[in-house]
C-alpha positions as CSV (number, residue, x, y, z in Angstrom):
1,X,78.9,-72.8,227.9
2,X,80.9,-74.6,225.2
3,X,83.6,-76.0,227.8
4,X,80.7,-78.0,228.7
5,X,79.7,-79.2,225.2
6,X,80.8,-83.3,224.6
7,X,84.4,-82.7,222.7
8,X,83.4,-84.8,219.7
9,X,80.4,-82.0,219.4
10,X,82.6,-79.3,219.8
11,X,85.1,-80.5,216.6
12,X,81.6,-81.1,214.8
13,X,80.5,-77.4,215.2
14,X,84.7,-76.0,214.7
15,X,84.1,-77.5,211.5
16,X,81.0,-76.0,210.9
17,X,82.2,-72.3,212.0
18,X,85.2,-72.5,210.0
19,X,82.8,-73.6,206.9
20,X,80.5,-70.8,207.8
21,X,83.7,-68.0,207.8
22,X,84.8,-69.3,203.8
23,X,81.4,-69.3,202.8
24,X,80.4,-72.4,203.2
25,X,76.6,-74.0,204.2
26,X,77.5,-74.4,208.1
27,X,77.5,-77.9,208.5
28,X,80.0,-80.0,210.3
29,X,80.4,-83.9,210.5
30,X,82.7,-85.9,212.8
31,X,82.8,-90.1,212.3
32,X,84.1,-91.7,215.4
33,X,84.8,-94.9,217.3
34,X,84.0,-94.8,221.0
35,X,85.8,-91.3,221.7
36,X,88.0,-91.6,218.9
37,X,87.8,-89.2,215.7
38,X,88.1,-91.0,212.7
39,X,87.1,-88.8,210.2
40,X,86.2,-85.4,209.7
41,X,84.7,-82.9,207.2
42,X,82.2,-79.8,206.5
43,X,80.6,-78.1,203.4
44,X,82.7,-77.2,200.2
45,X,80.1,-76.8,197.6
46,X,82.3,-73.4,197.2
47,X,85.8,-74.5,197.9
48,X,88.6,-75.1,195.2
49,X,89.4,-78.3,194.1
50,X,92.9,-78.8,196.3
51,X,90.8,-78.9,199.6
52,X,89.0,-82.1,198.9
53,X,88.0,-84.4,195.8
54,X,84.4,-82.9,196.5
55,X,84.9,-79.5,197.0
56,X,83.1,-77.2,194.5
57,X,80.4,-79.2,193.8
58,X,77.1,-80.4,195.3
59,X,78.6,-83.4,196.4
60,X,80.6,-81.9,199.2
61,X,78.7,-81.7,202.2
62,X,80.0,-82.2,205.4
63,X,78.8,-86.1,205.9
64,X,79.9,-87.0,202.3
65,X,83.4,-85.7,202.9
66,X,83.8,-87.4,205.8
67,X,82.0,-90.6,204.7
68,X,84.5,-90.4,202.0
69,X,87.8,-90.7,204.2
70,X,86.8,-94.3,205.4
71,X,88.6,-97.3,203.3
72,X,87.1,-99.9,203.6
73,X,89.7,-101.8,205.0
74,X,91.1,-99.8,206.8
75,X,87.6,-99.2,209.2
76,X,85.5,-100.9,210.8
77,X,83.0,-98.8,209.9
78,X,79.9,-100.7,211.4
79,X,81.2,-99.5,214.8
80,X,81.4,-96.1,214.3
81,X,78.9,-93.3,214.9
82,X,78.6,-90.2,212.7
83,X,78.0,-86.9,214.5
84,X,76.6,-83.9,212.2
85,X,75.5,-80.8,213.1
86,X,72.5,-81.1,211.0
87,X,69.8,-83.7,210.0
88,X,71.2,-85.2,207.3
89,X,69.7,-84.7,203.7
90,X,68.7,-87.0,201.1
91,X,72.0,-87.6,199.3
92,X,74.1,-88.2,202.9
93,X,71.3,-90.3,204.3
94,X,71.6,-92.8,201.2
95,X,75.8,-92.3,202.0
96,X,75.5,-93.6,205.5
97,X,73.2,-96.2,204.8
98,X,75.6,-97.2,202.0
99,X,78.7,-96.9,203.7
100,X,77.1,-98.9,207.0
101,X,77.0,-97.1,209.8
102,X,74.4,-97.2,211.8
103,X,74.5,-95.0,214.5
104,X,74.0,-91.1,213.5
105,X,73.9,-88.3,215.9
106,X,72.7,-85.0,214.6
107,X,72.5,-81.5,216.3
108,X,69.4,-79.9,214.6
109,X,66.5,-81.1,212.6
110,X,66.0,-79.7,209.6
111,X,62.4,-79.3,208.2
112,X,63.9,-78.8,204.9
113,X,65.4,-81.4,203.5
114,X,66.5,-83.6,206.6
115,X,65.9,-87.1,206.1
116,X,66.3,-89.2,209.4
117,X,62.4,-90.5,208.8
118,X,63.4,-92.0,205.8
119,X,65.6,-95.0,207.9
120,X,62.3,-96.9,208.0
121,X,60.8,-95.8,204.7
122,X,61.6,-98.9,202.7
123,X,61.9,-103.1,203.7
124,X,65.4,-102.4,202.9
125,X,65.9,-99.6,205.2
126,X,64.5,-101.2,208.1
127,X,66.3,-103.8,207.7
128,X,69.2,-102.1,208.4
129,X,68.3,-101.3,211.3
130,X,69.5,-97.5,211.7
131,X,69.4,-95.2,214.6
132,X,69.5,-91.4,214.4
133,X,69.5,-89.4,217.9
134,X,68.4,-85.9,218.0
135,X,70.8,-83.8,220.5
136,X,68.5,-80.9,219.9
137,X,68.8,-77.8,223.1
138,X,71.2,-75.3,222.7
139,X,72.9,-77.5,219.5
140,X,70.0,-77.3,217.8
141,X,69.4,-73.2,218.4
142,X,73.4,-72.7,217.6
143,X,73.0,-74.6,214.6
144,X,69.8,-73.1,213.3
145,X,71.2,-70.0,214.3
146,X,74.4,-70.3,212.2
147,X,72.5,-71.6,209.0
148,X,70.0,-68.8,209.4
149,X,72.2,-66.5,209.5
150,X,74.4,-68.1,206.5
151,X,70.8,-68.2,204.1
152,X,70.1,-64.3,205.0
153,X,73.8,-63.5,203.8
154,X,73.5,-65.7,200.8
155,X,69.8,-64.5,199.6
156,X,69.1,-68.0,198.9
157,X,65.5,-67.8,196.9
158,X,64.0,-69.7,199.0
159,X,65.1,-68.7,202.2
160,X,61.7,-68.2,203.4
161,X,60.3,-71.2,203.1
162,X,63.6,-72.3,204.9
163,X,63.4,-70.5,207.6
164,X,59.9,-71.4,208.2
165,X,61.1,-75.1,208.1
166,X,63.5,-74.5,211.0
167,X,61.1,-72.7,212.7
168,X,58.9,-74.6,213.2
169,X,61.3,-76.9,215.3
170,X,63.6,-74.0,216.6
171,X,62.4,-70.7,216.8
172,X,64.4,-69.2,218.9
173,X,67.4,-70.3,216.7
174,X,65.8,-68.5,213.6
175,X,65.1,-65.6,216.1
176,X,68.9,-65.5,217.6
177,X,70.5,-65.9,214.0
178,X,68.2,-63.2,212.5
179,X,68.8,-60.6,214.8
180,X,72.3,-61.4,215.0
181,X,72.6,-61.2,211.4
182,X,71.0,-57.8,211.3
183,X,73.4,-56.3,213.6
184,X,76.8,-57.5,212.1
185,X,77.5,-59.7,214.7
186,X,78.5,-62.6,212.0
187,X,80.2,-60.4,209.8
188,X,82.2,-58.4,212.4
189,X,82.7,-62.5,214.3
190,X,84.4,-63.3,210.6
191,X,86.5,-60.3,210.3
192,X,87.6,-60.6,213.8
193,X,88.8,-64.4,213.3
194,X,86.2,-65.2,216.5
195,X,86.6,-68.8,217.1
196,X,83.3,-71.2,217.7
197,X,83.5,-70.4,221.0
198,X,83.3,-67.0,221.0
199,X,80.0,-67.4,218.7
200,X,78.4,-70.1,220.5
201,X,78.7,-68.0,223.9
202,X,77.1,-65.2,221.9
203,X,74.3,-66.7,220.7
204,X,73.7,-69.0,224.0
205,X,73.9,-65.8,225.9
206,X,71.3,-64.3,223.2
207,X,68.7,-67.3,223.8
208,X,69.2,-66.3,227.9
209,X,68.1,-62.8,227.6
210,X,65.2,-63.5,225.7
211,X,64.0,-66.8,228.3
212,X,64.7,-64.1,231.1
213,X,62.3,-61.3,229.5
214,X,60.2,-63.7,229.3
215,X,60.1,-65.2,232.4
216,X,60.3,-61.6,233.8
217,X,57.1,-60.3,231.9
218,X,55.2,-63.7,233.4
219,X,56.3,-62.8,236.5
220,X,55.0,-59.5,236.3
221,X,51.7,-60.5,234.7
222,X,51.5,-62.6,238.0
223,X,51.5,-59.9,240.4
């Protein structure tokens, strides 16, 4: 379960959880050197002001809030690796290439707007020779499942066409966050103050049952 998850993964998705409980897009970034955490942020786009410079506007997504902790001179930024818990979009993927790092980790594709294909897009690009990791697994459903379930609640107008994005790479993390959704689980887990472990366990435990129906209902189709 999450005792097992790498710790700089599990600050990744703490940061997404607690973005997810203020209504926030649940998206959680963590910069770090070797096993060191440099940096750290998650979505504002509807914070206040105080929390960050970014926060309450588009800007503030989770990469962009970290990526904008690093001086300059204070970092040496070409040796770090950014963790996210998603694929990051456009705007970050500019950010990182900008910034310099060139190592990026994310949790969960995104068939929406994720942009990891674009590190080879342009001369330029290449040239910088970037490399983005997929951690994909039970990341990738947790994550899908959280931003599924964060879309549903928001009404988002074109939450359709996003959820058939992420399907496409993760349906049982569209399944898990729908149904969870429709029960109250994630409202009931914010009320209660559940911490990211709590939900991960839940949602994990959700993907289980449905691979052992399955693999129960193949089994009987054998016999």
């Amino acid at each position: 379960m999450f005792a097992e998850v790498d710790p700089i993964w599990k600050e990744a998705f703490a940061l997404a959880w607690d973005a997810f409980r203020r209504g926030n897009v649940p998206v959680g970034c963590v910069v770090a050197h070797g096993p060191d955490i440099v940096a750290r942020g998650q979505n504002g786009i509807y914070d206040e002001p105080s929390i960050t410079p970014l926060a309450g506007t588009d800007l503030a997504h989770a990469e962009m809030v970290a990526l904008s902790k690093l001086r300059k001179r204070e970092h040496s930024i070409s040796e770090y690796t950014l963790y996210t818990t998603m694929e990051p979009c456009p705007m970050c993927f500019g950010s990182i290439v900008m910034v310099g790092i060139q190592q990026v980790r994310y949790a969960a594709r995104d068939g929406w707007a994720g942009s990891a294909a674009l590190s080879t897009a342009t001369p330029y690009l290449s040239l910088k020779k970037m490399n983005f990791v997929l951690e994909g697994g039970p990341l990738e459903a947790f994550q899908i499942a959280l931003s599924t379930a964060f879309e549903l609640r928001r009404g988002h107008p074109n939450r359709g066409l996003l959820l058939d994005s992420w399907h496409a790479h993760s349906p049982e993390g569209v399944r898990v966050g729908t149904v969870l959704f429709e029960q109250g689980y994630f409202a009931a887990a914010v009320r209660d103050g559940s911490k990211v472990e709590q939900v991960y366990a839940e949602v994990v435990a959700n993907l289980a049952d449905k691979s052992r129906a399955e693999a129960a209902g193949a089994l009987c189709e054998e016999e």
